[in-house]
N, C-alpha and C positions, 0 to 999 in steps of 0.2 A: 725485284729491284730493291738497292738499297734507300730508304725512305726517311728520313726525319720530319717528326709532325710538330709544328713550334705552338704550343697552349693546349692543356689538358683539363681543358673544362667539356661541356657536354659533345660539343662539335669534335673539339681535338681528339678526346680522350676514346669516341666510338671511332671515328676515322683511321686513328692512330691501330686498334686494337682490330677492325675489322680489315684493314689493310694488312696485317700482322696474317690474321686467319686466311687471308688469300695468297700466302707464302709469299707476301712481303720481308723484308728484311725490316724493322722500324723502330728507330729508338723516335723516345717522346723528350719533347723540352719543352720545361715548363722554370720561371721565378720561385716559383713557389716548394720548397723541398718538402714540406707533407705530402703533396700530392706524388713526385717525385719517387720519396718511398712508400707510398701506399702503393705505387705501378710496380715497383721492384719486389714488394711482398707481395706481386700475384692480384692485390686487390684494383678494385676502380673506386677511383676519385669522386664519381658522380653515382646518384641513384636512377638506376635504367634497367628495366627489363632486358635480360639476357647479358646484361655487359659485363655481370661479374664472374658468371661461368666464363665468356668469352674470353680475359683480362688476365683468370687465371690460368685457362688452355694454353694461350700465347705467348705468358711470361714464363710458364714450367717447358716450354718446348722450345725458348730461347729466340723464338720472332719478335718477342718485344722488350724492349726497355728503357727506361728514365733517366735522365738525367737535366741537371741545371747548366752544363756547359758545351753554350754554343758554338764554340770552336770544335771539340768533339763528335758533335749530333754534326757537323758542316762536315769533319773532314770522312767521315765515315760514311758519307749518304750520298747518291746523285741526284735528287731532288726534295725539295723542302715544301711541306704543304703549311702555311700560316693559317691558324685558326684561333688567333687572337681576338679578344672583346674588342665593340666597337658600339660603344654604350653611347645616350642622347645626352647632349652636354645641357646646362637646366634651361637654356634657349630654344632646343629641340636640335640644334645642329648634331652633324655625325662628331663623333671622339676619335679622333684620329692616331693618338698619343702612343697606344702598346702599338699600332701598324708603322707608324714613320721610327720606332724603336728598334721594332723585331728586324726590320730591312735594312737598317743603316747597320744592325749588331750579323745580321747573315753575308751582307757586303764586305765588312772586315775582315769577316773568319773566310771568305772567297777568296779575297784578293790574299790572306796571306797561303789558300792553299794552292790556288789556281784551279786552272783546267775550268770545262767547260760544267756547269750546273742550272738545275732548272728550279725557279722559287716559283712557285705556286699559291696564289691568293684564293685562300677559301672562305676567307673574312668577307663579312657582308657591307661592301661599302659604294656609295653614289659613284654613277656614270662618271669618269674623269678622274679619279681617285689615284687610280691605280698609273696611267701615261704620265700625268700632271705635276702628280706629289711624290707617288713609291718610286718610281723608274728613277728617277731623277738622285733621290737617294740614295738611290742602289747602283748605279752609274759610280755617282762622285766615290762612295765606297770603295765599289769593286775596281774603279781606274780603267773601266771597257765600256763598252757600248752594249745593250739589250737588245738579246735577239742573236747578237753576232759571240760576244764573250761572256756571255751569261743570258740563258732560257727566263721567260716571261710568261704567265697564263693566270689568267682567272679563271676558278672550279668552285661555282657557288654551290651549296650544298641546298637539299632538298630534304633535311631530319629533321623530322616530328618530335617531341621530347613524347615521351611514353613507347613510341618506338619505332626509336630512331636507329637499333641495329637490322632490323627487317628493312623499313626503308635503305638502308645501305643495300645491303643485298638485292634490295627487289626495289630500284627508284622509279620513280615516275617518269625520268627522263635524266642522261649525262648535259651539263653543259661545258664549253670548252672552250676559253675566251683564249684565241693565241695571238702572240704578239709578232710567229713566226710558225710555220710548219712544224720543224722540229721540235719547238714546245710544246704545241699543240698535240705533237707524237709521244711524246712523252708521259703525259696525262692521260691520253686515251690508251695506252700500256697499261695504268694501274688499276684501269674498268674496264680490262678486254673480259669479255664473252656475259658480261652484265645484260642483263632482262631491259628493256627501255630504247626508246631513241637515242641519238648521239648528235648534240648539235655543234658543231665548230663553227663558232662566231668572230668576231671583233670582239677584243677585249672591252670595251665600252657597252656593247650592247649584251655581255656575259655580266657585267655590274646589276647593268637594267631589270635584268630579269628577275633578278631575284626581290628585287623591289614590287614589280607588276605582279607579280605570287601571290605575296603576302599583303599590298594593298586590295587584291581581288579578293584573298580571304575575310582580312577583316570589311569591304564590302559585303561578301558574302553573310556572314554573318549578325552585321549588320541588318541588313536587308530583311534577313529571316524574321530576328527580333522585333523589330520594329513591325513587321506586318502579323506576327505573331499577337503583338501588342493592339493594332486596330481588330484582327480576327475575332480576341477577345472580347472588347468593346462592343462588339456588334452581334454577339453570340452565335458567331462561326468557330468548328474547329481547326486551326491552324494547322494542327497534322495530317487532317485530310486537306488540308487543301495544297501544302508542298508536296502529298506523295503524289498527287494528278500532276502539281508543276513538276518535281522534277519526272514524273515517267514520260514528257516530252523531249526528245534526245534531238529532235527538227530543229526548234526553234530557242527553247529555254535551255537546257546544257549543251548546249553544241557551241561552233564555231560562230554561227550567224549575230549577227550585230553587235560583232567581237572585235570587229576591225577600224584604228581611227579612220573619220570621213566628216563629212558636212553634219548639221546639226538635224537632229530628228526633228518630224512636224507631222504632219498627216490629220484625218478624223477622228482617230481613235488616242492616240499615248496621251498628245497633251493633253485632250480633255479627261481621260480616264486618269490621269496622274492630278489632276484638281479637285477632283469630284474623291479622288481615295482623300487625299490632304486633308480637305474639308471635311470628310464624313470622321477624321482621326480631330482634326481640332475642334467637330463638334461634339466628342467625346472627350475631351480633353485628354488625348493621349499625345506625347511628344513625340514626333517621326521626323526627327532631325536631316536625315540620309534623304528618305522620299520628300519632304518640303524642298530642299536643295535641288532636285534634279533639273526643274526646270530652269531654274536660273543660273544651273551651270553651262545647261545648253543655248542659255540665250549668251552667256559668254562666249562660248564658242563661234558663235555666230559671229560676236561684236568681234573677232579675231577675225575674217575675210572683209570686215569694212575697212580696219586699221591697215591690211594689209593694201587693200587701194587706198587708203590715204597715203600710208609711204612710198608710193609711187611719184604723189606729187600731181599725177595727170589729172584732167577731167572727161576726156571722153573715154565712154565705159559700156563695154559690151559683156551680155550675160547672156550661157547658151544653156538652156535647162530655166524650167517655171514650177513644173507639176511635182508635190511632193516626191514621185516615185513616177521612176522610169516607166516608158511606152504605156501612161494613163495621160488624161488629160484634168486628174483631182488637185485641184492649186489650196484647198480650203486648210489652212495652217499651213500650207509650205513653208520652210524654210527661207526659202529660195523666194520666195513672194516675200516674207519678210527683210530677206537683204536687197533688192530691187526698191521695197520704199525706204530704208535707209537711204539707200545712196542716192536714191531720187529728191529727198525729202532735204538732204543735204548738197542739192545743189550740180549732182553731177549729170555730163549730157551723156542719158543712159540709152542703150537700144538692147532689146530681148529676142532672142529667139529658141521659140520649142517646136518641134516640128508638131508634136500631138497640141499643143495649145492652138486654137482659133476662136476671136472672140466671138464670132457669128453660131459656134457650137454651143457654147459655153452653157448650159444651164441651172435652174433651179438652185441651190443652193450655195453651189458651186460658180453660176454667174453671181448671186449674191455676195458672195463672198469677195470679191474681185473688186465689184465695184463699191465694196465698202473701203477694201484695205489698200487697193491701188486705182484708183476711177478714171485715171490718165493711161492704166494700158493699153489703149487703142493706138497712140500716139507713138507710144515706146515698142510693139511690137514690130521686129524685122519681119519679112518673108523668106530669107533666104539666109545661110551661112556667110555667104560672100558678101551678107550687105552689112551685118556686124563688125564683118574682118575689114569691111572698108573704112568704118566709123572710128572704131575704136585702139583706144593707147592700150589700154586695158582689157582683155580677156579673162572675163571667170568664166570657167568651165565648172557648171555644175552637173553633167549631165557624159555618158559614153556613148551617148549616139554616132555609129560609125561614119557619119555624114559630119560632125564636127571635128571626130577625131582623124579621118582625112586630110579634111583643111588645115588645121592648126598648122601655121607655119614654125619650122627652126631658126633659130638664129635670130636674125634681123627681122622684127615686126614690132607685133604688141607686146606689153609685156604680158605671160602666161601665170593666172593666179589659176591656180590649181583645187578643187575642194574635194575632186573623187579619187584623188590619186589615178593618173591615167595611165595606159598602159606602158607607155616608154618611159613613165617620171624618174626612171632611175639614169637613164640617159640625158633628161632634159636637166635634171640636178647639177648638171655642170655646165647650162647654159647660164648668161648674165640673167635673163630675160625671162626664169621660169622661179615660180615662186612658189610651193604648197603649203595647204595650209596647218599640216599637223606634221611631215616627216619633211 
């Protein structure tokens, strides 16, 4: 394919040269004419393992070249990959300024060449960015409609700087945000027979990801440090103790309590997440990330009360008690905790779990109950049907197939959602269904 890649900095400059080496067709454009002639002498603009052997391979065998002028790199190429900065303005906002540039300057050079062209955003920029702000640009520009008289797609890139031409070749994963099939076709042409997954998204949710990455990393690493830092403290070795966490691929690197949902509670996190804090501030070490967690998840929390406040109603049914499905362990639940919220503020609540009975209840576990809610006896239904009768309001905290039966469509209560249930993608387009994180 013929390719033009707009910014020759780390992103552009490998992109632009390893797209070259996959018999690409690909001039580079870039403001900057150093860099410009540094690509046309063979050299790379950037310091990168392998990219200057690469840079010079490609530019001696006539797959790559530079240039400053966009009319040129437009009329020569059928698709454009934007890999312009997109630096934190001193507020932390995104810098939008070379992206609403590069699209309004590739819009012009379109509409005076015509014909159909696919602009590809490789720029790392917030969820809506790209439909909102570039489309719209690139519309008034080009004098057509996206999608229809000009190709759209976001292709966030996944390069490590040290090396980031291997990741090219060998990525973790394509992604492919299309605004339309055919663009979507087009992108996935320039990474056919690549090593990895291929995901074809919404352009929106091809923004996201690239966000959810790199916030997980710097978590990630976070995390380390910081428990690295109480390890210390306590005369443990940190090294041994991540090689045990990560040689569990079940629960700690895997997929598992990876997914948004309701807020964690049970016997074990909250209190072992207090008892680390504390053992760290009575060491005086700062664990900023681990002090935080819990009281992120009590926000979360405080997000399914707000959501039956804006309902407006006051009768409130909740299906699900027990931290965790088919037990009957209520001691930190969650779910016990959003049940005396709303109880506490007045609403006429009714519960039901099938595993919860207060006549079971024991030891600790009744203890616990009649500390944090001493009125369940009161608030306990026996039945699905006897909630579905009460209630304006529906939280489902729970997939018991006996709830998710009944739940009516359409005309009832309204449906606050906390486990994401299995039709939510169907119920998303009722008035009446609400979840609480997607």
């Amino acid at each position: 394919m013929k390719v033009s890649v707009f910014g020759l900095g780390y992103v552009g400059c490998v992109s632009a040269a390893c797209l070259a080496g996959r018999g690409h067709e690909v001039i580079g454009v870039d403001v900057n004419q150093v860099k410009v002639d540094l690509v046309n002498d063979g050299k790379a603009p950037v310091v990168e393992e392998g990219i200057g052997e690469l840079v010079a391979d490609v530019v001696g065998s006539g797959a790559l070249r530079a240039t400053t002028d966009v009319r040129e790199a437009i009329a020569n190429s059928e698709v454009s990959l934007i890999c312009v900065g997109t630096p934190s303005e001193p507020n932390g906002s995104l810098c939008t300024t070379y992206l609403e540039r590069v699209t309004e300057e590739i819009g012009t050079a379109l509409a005076e060449r015509g014909g159909r062209h696919t602009v590809v955003f490789r720029s790392t920029m917030l969820p809506g960015t790209c439909l909102n702000l570039l489309v719209p640009i690139l519309e008034k520009a080009v004098g057509g409609t996206a999608g229809v008289d000009v190709g759209v797609a976001v292709n966030p890139e996944f390069l490590r700087e040290g090396t980031s031409v291997r990741d090219f070749f060998d990525p973790p994963k394509t992604v492919i945000g299309e605004l339309d099939a055919a663009s979507g076709d087009v992108v996935a042409e320039l990474y056919e027979d690549l090593p990895g997954d291929v995901f074809r998204v919404p352009v929106p949710v091809a923004e996201a990801i690239k966000y959810a990455d790199n916030a997980f990393h710097g978590l990630k690493i976070g995390f380390a440090n910081e428990l690295g830092a109480v390890c210390q403290a306590l005369g443990v070795d940190s090294h041994q103790v991540i090689d045990v966490f990560l040689a569990d691929r079940k629960l700690n690197i895997s997929p598992a309590y990876l997914r948004p949902g309701f807020a964690f509670g049970g016997s074990c996190l909250p209190k072992d997440l207090r008892s680390l804090v504390h053992a760290a501030q009575r060491a005086d070490v700062s664990v900023p990330i681990l002090s935080h967690v819990l009281p992120s998840n009590a926000d979360h929390l405080q997000r399914a009360v707000e959501l039956v406040e804006r309902t407006g109603k006051r009768k409130v049914g909740l299906f699900g008690l027990s931290f965790k499905p088919g037990t009957d362990d209520l001691r930190e639940s969650p779910l016990v905790e959003l049940a005396e919220r709303l109880f506490g503020k007045g609403y006429d609540l009714r519960i039901h779990d099938a595993n919860v009975s207060l006549s079971r209840l024991l030891g600790a576990n009744r203890e616990y109950i009649e500390t944090r809610l001493p009125h369940l006896a009161q608030l306990l239904a026996d039945s699905v049907d006897e909630v579905l009768e009460h209630a304006e309001v529906c939280l489902v905290g729970t997939k018991d197939p006996a709830v998710l039966a009944a739940l009516p469509h359409g005309d009832g209560p309204v449906i606050v959602d906390l486990v994401r249930l299995p039709d939510a993608d169907a119920r998303r387009a009722e008035p009446g269904y609400m979840g609480l994180a997607w």
